[in-house]
N, C-alpha and C positions, 0 to 999 in steps of 0.2 A: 469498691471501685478504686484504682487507682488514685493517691493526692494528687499525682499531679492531673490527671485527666480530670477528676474534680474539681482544679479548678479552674480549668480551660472552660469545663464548664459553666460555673456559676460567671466569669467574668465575659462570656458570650449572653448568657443572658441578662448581665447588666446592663450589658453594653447595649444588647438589641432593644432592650425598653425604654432606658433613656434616650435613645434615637426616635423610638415610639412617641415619646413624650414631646418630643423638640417643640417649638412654633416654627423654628427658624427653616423657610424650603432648601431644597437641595440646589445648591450652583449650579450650572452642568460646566464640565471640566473637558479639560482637552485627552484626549486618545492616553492612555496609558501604553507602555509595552507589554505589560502583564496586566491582564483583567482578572477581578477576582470579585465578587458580589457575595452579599451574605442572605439569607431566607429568612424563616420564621425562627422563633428560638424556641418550637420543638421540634422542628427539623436537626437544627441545628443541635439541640442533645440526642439525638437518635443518631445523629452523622457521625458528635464526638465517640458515643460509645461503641459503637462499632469498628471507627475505627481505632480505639482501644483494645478490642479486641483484636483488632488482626495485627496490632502492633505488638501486644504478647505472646499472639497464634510465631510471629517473627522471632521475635527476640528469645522465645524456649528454641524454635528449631535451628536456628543458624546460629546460636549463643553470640548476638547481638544485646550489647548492653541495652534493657527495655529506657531507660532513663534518658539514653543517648538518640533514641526513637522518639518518646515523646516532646523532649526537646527540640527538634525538628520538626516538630507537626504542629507545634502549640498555635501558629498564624493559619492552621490548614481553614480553606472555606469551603461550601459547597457553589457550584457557580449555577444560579437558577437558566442563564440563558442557553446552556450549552444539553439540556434537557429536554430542550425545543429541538434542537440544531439536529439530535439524534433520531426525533421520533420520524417513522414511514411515513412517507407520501400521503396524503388523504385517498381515500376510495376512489374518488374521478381523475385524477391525475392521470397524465396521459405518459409512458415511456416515451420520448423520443431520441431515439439515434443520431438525426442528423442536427437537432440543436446542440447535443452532449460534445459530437465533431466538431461543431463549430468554435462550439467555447475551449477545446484543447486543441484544436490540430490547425493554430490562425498562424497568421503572420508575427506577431509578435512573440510570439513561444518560438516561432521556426525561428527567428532573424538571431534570437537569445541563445538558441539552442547552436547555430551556429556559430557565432564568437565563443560560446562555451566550448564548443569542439576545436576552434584554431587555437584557445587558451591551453588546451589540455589534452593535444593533439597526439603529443609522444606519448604522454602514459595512457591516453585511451588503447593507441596502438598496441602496447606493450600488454595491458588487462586483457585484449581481445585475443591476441596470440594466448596467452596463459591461460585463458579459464574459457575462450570459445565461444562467448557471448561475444555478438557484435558493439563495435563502439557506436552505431547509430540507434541502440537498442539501449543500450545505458543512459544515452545523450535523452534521449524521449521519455525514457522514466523519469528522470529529475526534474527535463521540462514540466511534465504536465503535473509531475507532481507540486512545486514549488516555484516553477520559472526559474530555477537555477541558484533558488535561496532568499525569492525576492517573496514569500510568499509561505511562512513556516509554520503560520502561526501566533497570536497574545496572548494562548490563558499560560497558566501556571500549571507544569504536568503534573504535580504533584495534588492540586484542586480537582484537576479533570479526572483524574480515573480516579480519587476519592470520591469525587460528586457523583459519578456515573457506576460505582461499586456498591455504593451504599443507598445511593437516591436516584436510580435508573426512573426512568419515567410510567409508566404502568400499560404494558404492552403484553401480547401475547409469549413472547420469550423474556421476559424480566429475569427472570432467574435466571438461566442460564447465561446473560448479557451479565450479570452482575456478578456471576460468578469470573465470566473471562473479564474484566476489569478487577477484579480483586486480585485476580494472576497477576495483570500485567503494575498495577501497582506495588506488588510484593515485589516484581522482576525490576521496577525503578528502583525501592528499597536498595535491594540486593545491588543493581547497577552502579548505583551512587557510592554504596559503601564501598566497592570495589577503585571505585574512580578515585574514592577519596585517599586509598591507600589501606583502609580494611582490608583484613583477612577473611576469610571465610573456608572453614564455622569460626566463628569471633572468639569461641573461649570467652565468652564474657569479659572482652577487652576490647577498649577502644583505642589503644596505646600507640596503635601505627595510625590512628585515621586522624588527615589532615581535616577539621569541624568545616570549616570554610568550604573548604572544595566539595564536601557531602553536601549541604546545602544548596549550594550553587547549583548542582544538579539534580536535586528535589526542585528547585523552585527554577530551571530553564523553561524557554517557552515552548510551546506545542501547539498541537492542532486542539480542535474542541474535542479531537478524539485518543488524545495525547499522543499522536505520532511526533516525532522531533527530526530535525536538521533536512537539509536538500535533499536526501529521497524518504524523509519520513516515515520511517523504521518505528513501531511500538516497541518498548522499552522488552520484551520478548526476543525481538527481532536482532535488535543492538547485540544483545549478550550471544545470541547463537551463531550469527551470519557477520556482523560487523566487522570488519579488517580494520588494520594500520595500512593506508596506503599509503602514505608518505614516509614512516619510517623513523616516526620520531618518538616510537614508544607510549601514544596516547592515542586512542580515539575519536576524531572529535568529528562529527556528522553532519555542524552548523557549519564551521569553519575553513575546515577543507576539502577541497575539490576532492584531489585523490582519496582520501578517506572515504568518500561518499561514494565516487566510481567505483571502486576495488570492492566495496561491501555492497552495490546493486549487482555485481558481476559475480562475486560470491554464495549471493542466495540467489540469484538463475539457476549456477550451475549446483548449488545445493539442492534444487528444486527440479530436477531434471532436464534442464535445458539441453540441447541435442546440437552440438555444435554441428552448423553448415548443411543444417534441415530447416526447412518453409516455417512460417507460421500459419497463412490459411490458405487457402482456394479457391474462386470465386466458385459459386455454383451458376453451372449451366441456365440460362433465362427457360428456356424447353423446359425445365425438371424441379422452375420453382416449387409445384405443387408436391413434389415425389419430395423435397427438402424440405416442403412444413412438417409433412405427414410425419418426420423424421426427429422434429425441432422440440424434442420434450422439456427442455432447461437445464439439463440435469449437465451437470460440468463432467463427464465421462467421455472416455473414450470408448464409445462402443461400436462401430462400424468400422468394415474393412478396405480399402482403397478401392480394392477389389468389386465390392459389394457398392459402392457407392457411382464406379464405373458403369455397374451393368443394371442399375436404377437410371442411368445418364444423367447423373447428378456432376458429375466428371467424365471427360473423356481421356481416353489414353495419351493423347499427344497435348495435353493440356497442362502448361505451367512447366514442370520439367519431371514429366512421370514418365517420359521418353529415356531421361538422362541416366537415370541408375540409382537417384538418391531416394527415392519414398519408395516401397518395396509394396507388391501390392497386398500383401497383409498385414501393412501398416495398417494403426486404429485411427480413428477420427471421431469427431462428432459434429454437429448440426448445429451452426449458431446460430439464432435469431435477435437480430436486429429492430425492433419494432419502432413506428414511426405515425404519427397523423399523418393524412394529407392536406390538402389545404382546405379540403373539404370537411377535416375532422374524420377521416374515415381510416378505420385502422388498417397500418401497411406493414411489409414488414420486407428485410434484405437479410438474403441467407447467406453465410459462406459455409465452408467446411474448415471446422477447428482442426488444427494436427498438436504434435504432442506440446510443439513450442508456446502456441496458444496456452491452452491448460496451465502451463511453467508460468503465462504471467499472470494468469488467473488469481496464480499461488498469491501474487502481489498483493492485487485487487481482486477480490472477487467479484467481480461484473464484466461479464461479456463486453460493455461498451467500454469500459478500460483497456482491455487487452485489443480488442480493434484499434483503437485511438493511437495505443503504443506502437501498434504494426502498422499504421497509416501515416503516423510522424515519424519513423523510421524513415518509412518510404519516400517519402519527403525530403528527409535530410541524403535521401541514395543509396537508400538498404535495397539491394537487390533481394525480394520475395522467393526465393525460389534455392535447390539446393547446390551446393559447391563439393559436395560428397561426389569422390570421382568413381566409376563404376568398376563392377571387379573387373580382371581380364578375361575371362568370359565374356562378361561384357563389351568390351573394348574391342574385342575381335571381331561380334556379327553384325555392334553400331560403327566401327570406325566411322563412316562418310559421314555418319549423323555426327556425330560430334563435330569434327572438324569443321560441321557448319554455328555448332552451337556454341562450340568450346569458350569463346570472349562473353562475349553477351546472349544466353539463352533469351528467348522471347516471354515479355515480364506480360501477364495479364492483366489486365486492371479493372477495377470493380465496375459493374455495372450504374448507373445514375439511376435506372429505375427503380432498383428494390433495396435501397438503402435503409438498414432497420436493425435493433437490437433485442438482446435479451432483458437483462434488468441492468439499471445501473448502480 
């Protein structure tokens, strides 16, 4: 083994036994900005060796000096409470849609979301023109992600996806969880060294990296899921999709609006976002039943506009299928919504997902995410519906229709009775 992981070693488990040993009880103390908790001390050697290992699985492939790695990690902990915070629902837990709306699509997110839009009005304009994504679409991801920054995050990224890589909690998908957390720790590694001024492959030289600034972002704050800054990117996310909006040759996700704008409007449109196409559809009340039978969970698009028309799931003149912009072999799919009543009886509210939907999925994966986002949109005055103008074909046998539609086509709006989702 490693000296030096040796003796990260032995001095965690002095430490944890003479703690063991104390009389003296524990103060309680006030809130820290970073939370960090320690286990038992053979967690705690299982945690160190392990991640010994993936600090040399690093330091061979990227010829990152190993020494300069484990000097960075010598404080790493695992954080017992963020292994609660992960596991599923219990068996009885009920999905509900319209409490998950409640807690993101209120008043305080919109009132926030707005000043954040008069604050940051030109460059939203300026991102939506360039990448297609609407600015009340960007505006709603940050909301509900953070509240605009108000809302990031206390553990240590560096703790969380060590503690969730090496000591996942014991579920059905362990491995495979523990494996995407060892990625995305590798991908902080890698992030930081780069932030710091590191090259990469390092050549087994730390010569260009500022120590400080590498540090500083191993040990920034994050979610318990180690997402970071106002739209809460994992450290995966950062390195592939992140921009410089501002232009000052740095990053930075916490800090800056524009940086955080420009890199949610980045990975939309990296994600296939469909500039000046809908997000969903209400379904028809008539065809709820024809829209369960439909509602498998599965995030695809597999039905045709067409095909969802002549179930009367949708009608022709419904939303703007009139206009020219959803073609009717466009794909969709079937959302569900699921909800109690107050009766406790399970409900459930369908729409039809189109491709923009799916694109925020890529975000969140949860049906009731990407509803939320397309509902605080709407909210803030995203028109639903498309702005794609029709060919001239088109144009010649709709003229009269359009010129009734051409300013404000007629916006749909959801039904109150079957308000319900898929999983959150």
């Amino acid at each position: 083994m490693n000296f030096r992981i040796s003796n990260l070693t032995l001095i965690l488990l002095c430490a944890l036994l003479l703690s063991a040993c104390s009389s003296t009880p524990t103060q309680p103390v006030s809130p820290e900005p970073i939370v960090n908790q320690s286990e038992d001390a053979a967690t705690e050697v299982r945690f160190s060796q392990n991640l010994e290992q993936l600090i040399i699985q690093i330091a061979q492939t990227q010829g990152i000096p190993q020494a300069t790695l484990e000097a960075a990690f010598l404080d790493a902990k695992t954080i017992p409470s963020i292994r609660k915070l992960v596991l599923p629902p219990s068996g009885n837990f009920k999905k509900n849609w319209i409490a998950y709306r409640k807690r993101f699509v209120e008043p305080i997110r919109l009132k926030a979301g707005k000043v954040f839009w008069e604050q940051n009005q030109a460059f939203l304009s300026k991102v939506e023109q360039e990448s297609g994504v609407p600015a009340e679409i960007i505006v709603a991801i940050i909301g509900i992600e953070t509240i605009y920054g108000r809302q990031t995050g206390n553990f240590r990224a560096k703790d969380v996806l060590a503690t969730l890589a090496f000591s996942y909690p014991e579920t059905a998908n362990k491995v495979a969880r523990e494996q995407l957390f060892k990625d995305q720790l590798q991908d902080l590694i890698l992030l930081c060294w780069s932030e710091g001024g590191g090259k990469l492959p390092a050549n087994n030289s730390s010569q260009d990296l500022n120590t400080v600034r590498f540090n500083a972002c191993l040990n920034q704050n994050s979610s318990y899921a180690g997402a970071i800054g106002l739209p809460q990117f994992m450290p995966s996310s950062i390195r592939s999709f992140a921009v410089d909006g501002d232009g000052d040759s740095h990053i930075d996700l916490k800090q800056s609006p524009k940086d955080a704008i420009a890199s949610v409007a980045n990975f939309m449109r990296k994600h296939g976002w469909q500039p000046g196409m809908p997000i969903y559809f209400p379904v028809q009340e008539v065809a709820v039943s024809e829209a369960k039978a439909l509602a498998d969970g599965e995030p695809q698009l597999k039905y045709t506009i067409q095909e969802l028309i002549e179930k009367g799931i949708l009608t022709k003149d419904q939303g703007d299928l009139q206009m020219g912009g959803v073609e009717p072999q466009s794909k969709a799919l079937i959302v569900d919504l699921p909800y109690p009543d107050k009766d406790g009886n399970d409900q459930a509210r369908y729409v039809v997902g189109l491709n923009n939907f799916l694109t925020i999925v890529q975000y969140n994966r949860s049906y009731f995410y990407a509803q939320s986002v397309a509902e605080f949109a709407e909210a803030l005055g995203y028109k639903n519906q498309s702005v794609v103008p029709p060919t001239s074909s088109q144009a010649n046998t709709k003229e009269t229709k359009l010129e009734k539609n051409s300013v404000e086509p007629v916006k749909t709006k959801p039904k109150k009775s079957t308000r319900k989702k898929k999983s959150p």
